[in-house]
Structures are given as C-alpha cells and as structure tokens.
C-alpha positions, 0 to 999 in steps of 0.5 A: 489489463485494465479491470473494472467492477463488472469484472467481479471486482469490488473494494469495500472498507474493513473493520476487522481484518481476518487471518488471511487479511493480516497475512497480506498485510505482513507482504508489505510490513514483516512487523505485526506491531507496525501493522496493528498500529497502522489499522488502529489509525487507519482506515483498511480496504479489502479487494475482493474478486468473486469474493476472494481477498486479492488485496488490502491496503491501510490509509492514514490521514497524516496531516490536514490535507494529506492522506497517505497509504501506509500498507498496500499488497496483493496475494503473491499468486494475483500479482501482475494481474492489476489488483495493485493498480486497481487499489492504487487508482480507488485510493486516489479517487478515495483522497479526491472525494475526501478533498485531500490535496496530496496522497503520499506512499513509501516503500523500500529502496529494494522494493523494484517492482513498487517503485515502478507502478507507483510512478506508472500511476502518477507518484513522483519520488519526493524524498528518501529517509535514509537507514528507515529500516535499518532503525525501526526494524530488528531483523534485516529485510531483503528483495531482489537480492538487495537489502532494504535500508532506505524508504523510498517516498513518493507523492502525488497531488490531486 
C-alpha cells in the first residue's frame, strides 16, 4: 500500500513532544534518558492520520554532510500499514533538501522487521557495533526471542 498526503496523512516538525509521543518513541529505545537527549539535539517529526499521531522520528546531524535517524517508530496497531516507510522516504527527501550527502540508521540485530524495511528502502548494512546494548544498557532487550546485543548499521547515499 503506497500512502500519500491526500490520504490525510502529514508529518510536521515537533518542538515539544506529549505523552503519547514520547510512549512511541520508548518502542524503539527503552531508555527515557537516551531519548531526552536525542530530542535535545535532534530535530523530532510526528506523523499524523486524521490528526492521530501514527508515528515519530528523531533526526541528528552526526557529522558535516550526514544526518542520521536516531529514533523511528510507529504505533503498534499502525504497523504494517506504511507509516514506517512513508517516515523513512520524508526523512530521505528531508536529508536531500537539507544537501546532506549520506543518511545513516541503526537498529538491533533482533530488530527482523527493521532490518527488512530499511533495506526495501534503499539502506545497506555498513557496519556492526558489536555488544552496543549490551554496554550502554542496564537491562537486557529482547525481540523476536532473540537478544539484542549488537547494532545493526545501515546507510544510504543521496
């Protein structure tokens, strides 16, 4: 299913994130320390369908000419519909007008599904940072009935 704006979706740039928001944004990190400081230096957007928040994401500049998307989720009871590539396609087409030359994203080596649509959406796996969650968290994470332990890291250039 391809989605588009006429659908009564639209993404627009958050300054302050609700409740609701930051729920969405612990999918995809348990931390809420991590996440306060990615939405210190990051710039946040919300997806929005009839005016419900489907899903957000968190883009940090990481270095001159890349930017990386630290944070990306979808509501549990949207995923599968899109919204997860439809974020991922505005944040390409964001880097692009903001002239960066490369956009990055990681994830978990338990994060199946992820790992999937990054690479449906033009992501190639550059790189593995082995034991990432086991050092920078305190509990352990596990999807899929497997334990995440190494990030996963995918970039494409623009």
């Amino acid at each position: 299913m391809e989605l588009n704006n006429g659908d009564g979706i639209n993404i627009e740039k958050s300054t302050s994130i609700n409740m609701e928001e930051m729920e969405l944004l612990l999918l995809a990190d348990p931390s809420t320390e991590v996440v306060n400081g990615y939405l210190k230096k990051g710039d946040c957007f919300v997806l929005k369908k009839d005016a419900f928040t489907v899903g957000i994401m968190i883009l940090i500049p990481t270095r001159t000419e890349t930017i990386e998307i630290i944070n990306i989720a979808v509501s549990e009871k949207e995923q599968g519909k899109g919204y997860g590539k439809y974020l991922l396609r505005f944040a390409i087409d964001y880097a692009k007008k903001e002239k960066y030359k490369t956009i990055e994203i990681g994830t978990g080596n338990s994060s199946l599904m992820q790992l999937g649509l990054y690479q449906k959406c033009g992501f190639r796996i550059t790189s593995v940072d082995k034991d990432f969650f086991l050092r920078n968290y305190n509990e352990e994470i596990y999807e899929n009935g497997i334990q995440c332990m190494d990030m996963i890291r995918l970039t494409q250039n623009l």
